[in-house]
N, C-alpha and C positions, 0 to 999 in steps of 0.2 A: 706250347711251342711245337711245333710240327718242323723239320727239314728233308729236302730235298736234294740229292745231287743229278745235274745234266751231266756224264760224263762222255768224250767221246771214244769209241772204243777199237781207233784202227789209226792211220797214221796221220790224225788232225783230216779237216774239213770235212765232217760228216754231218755239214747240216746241224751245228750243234744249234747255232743262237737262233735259226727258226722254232728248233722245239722248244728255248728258253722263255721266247718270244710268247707263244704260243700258253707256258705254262705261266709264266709272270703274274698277268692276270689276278691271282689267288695266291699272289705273296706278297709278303710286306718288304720283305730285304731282298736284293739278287745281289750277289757276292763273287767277283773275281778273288780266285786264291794263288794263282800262278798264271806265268806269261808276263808277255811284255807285249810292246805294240807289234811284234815280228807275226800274233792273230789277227788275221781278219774275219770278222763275223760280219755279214752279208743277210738283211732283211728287206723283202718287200713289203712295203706297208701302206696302201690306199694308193696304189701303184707306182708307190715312189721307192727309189733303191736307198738304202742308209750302208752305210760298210763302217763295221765299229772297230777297231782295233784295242784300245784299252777301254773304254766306257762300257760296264756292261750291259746287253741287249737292252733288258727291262725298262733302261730310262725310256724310252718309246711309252710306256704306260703312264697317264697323270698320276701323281700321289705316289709312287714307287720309290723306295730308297735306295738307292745304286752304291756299292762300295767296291773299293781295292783296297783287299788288305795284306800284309805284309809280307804274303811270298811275290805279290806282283812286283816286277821291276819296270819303273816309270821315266820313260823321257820325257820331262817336263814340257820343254819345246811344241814339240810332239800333240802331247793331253793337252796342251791350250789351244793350238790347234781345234784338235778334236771338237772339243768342247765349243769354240766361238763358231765352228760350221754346223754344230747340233744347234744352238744356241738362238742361228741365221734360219734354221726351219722349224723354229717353233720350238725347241725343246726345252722348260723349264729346270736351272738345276738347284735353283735356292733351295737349301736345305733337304735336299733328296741326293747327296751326293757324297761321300765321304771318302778319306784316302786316310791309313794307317801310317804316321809317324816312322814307322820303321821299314817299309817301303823302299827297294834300294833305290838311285838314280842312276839314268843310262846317260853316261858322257857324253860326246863328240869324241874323246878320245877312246871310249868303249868301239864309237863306231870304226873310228881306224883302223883298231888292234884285229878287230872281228875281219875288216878287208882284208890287212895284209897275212892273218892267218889263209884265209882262203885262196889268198893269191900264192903262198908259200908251195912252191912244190916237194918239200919236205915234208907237209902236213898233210895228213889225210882230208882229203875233200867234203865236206859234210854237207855240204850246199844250204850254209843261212841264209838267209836273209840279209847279211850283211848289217845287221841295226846296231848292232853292239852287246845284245840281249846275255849268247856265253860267257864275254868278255866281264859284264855288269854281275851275274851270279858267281864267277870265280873270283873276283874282287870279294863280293860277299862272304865271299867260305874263307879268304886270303885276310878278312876283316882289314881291309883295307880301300874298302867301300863307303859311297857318301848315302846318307840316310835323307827318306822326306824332312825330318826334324833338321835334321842339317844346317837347311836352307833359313833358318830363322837364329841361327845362332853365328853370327858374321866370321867372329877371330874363330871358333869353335870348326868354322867351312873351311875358310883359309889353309888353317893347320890341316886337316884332312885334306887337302886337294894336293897340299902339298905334298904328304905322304904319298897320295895314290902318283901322282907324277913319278915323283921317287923310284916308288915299287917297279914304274915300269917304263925307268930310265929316260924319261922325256927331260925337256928341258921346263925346269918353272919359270920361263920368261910369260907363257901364257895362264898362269894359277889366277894372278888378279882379276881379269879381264872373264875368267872363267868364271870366276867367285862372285862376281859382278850381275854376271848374265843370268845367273842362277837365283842369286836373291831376289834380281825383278820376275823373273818366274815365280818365286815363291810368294811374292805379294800377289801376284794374281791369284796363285792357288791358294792360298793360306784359308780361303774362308770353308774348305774343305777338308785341311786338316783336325782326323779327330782320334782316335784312342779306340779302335777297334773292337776289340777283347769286352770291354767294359760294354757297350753296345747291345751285347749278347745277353749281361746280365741284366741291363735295364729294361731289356725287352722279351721277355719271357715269356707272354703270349703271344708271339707276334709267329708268323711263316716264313721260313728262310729258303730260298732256291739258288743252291750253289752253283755257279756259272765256269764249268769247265774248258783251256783253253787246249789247243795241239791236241793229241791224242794219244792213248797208253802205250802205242808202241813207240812214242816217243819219249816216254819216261825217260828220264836220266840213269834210273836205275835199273828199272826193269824191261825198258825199249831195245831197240837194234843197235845197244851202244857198239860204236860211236855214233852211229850215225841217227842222233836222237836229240831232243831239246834237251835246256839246261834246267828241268824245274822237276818236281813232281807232279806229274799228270792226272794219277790213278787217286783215288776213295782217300789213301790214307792221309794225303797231303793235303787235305782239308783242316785241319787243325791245326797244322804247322802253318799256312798260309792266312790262317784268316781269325787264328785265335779261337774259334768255336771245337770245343771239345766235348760236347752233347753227340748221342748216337746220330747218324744218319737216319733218318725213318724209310727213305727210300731211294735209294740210286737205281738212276733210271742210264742205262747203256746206251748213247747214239751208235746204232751201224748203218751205215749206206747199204743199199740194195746190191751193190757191185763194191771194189774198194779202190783209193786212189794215194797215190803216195807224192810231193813236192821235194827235190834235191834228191840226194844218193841214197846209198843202201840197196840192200838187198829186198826183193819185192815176189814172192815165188808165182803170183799168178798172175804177174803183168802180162799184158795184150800188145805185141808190137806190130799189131797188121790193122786189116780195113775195120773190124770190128772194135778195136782199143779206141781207134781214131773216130769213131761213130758215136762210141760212148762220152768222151771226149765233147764233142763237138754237140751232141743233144745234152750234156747233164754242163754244158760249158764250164767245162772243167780248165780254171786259168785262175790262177792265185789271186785273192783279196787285196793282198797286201801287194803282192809284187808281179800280180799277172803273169806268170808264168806258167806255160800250159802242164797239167797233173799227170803224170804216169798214170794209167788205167788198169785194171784185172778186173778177174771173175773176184767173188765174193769167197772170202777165205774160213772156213768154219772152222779148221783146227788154230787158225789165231784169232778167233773168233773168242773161241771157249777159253783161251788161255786167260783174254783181256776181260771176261765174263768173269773168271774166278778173282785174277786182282781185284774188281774191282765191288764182289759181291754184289756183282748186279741183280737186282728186283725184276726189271722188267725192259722191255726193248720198244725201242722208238727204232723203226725200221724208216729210211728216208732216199727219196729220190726214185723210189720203184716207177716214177714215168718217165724216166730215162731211159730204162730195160724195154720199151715198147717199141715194137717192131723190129729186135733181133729175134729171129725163127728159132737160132737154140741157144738155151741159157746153159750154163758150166755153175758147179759148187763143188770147191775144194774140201776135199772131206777128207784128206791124210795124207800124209806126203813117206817117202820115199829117199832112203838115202844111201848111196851106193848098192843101191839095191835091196838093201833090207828098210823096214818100215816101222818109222816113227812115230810114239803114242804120244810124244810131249811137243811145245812150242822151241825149237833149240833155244838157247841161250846164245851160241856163238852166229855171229854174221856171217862166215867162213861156210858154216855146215848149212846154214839157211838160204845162201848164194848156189849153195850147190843141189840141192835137195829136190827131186821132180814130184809134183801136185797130181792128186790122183783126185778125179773126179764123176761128179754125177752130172748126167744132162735132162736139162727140161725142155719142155717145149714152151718158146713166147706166147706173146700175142701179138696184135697187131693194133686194138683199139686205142684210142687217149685218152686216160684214164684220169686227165688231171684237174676233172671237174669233179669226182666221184668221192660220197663223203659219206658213202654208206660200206661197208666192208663188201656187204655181201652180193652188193651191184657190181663189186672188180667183176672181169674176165674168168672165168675157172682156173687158168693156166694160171694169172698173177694171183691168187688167193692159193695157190698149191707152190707155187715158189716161196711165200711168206709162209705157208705153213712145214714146206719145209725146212727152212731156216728156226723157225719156231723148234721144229723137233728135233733137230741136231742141233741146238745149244741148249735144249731143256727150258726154256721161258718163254714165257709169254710175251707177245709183243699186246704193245696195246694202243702204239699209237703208230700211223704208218703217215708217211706223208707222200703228195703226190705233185707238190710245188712248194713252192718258194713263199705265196702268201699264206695268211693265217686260216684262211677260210678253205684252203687247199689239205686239209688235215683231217685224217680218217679215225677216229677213237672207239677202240672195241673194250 
């Protein structure tokens, strides 16, 4: 058995599910371990757009086994959805599809609590999604959460729904009608329910490519809390998520060529002028899930390295470098500055990282369009000295660079 991890290593959307896309191929399993639908992964495939939110990438491949497993939290609703429009373009999912029993589920009333927290001007702004996703993991830690297995155990849902109502003072006039709408979800999905863990040992020859959702610095733990997702992002929450507790063989790092961040927080090298807005608008940078145009910066190397070492990354998938084509001068963050003295670590605090100015390097662009180019050594000079200078200030090798959105747009050195 060989494993793989796609992780991404800056604030989500770095292009993860084209490299997943791309490595699939030469796996037998691809594996969600965290997130919810509040990810959208975005592939183009024989020039057609797919946008996956919980399904992972890989089903696009014939013969591939797709799973969620148990750190994913699932809106049923939602995944039937998903699935009947994958379903409508072709996409087989008999028995290449599986969801872990222990799976939380995201409510309607997930999705309320998740509004009126953000509406709350007592709370700190975090800018979700609004899907329910924080609301559904703090149930789960509160165990006061409804499970995939749930949905198949009637009086067993009931009592739990009525609990969770409980917990968060609703009224149970609406638990019936809840409990109702859930089991006919669940007969749709049921023929996906399967046991995870167990998976892992019956298939011991097989290749596994672990399908990473948001990105490290949005870890719960170790991201810009608060202003971070509710899961674990980074290497270690692989095993928690998905039951597979064999080494990694290889985590492979997603970074964007520049970075982009979706909602609050602090961001040190955003771009608020005609160049952000450039980037922006060439890398069409506007949310999966919720369209929402992305905060832009130059490419961050000292949170680069931080997100390198969480997640002992092996190797780098460098993605989007023909977006950077035709700005004249390039910027990389290589150390920041904090009331004037100079920081070797990633802060910990949001406070110090809101305040802290970015010291940088410049390169010179190019100007060509590089996004037919699938030899390395055919880039431009200038875009083979930007990758390799990122190469050298995180110490790894990059090995796969991409230069679009479809499969055949991928450069492998």
């Amino acid at each position: 058995m060989s494993s793989t991890a796609v992780l991404g290593c800056a604030w989500g959307d770095e292009a993860k599910a084209k490299i997943v896309d791309v490595l699939a191929k030469d796996a037998d399993f691809i594996i969600r371990f965290q997130g919810g639908n509040n990810a959208g992964h975005t592939i183009k495939f024989n020039d057609e757009k797919f946008v996956f939110h919980l399904v992972p990438a890989g089903i696009l491949y014939p013969g591939k086994i797709c799973v969620l497993g148990s750190g994913v939290v699932i809106d049923p609703f939602a995944l039937i959805t998903e699935i009947e429009g994958l379903k409508n373009k072709g996409i087989n999912f008999e028995n290449r599809f599986f969801i872990d029993p222990r799976a939380h589920i995201v409510l309607p009333l997930h999705k309320e609590l998740d509004g009126n927290s953000e509406a709350n001007n007592n709370h700190t702004k975090i800018g979700t999604t609004k899907m329910g996703i924080g609301p559904c993991y703090a149930d789960s830690i509160a165990r006061t959460g409804i499970r995939f297995g749930d949905l198949y155990e009637e009086e067993l849902l009931q009592e739990r729904l009525t609990n969770n109502y409980y917990y968060h003072e609703y009224s149970q006039n609406g638990v019936q009608a809840m409990a109702e709408n859930l089991m006919e979800a669940g007969k749709i999905l049921q023929p996906y329910l399967k046991q995870i863990p167990y998976m892992w040992k019956e298939n011991k020859d097989k290749n596994l490519l672990f399908e990473g959702a948001q990105g490290t610095l949005l870890d719960v733990n170790y991201g810009t809390y608060p202003f971070v997702t509710s899961s674990h992002t980074i290497a270690g929450g692989i095993a928690i998520g998905s039951g597979f507790t064999g080494k990694i063989d290889k985590v492979i790092g997603v970074y964007k060529s520049y970075y982009t961040r979706v909602g609050e927080g602090p961001f040190p090298t955003e771009l608020l002028d005609e160049t952000g807005e450039q980037i922006r608008i060439q890398g069409n940078e506007y949310g999966s899930t919720t369209g929402r145009p992305r905060r832009c910066g130059w490419f961050d190397a000292v949170a680069a390295n931080y997100t390198a070492m969480l997640n002992g990354v092996d190797e780098i998938a460098l993605t989007l470098l023909d977006v950077l084509s035709g700005i004249e001068t390039l910027n990389i963050c290589i150390g920041y500055r904090y009331k004037g003295q100079k920081i070797h670590e990633f802060p910990y605090s949001t406070k110090i990282l809101a305040e802290i100015v970015p010291e940088y390097i410049q390169l010179p662009g190019w100007n060509e369009d590089i996004s037919s180019i699938t030899d390395f050594s055919k880039l431009p000079e200038n875009a083979r000295n930007y990758a390799a200078t990122v190469e050298d200030l995180l110490g790894i090798k990059i090995t796969i660079v991409s230069v679009g959105a479809e499969r055949r747009q991928t450069i492998f050195r």
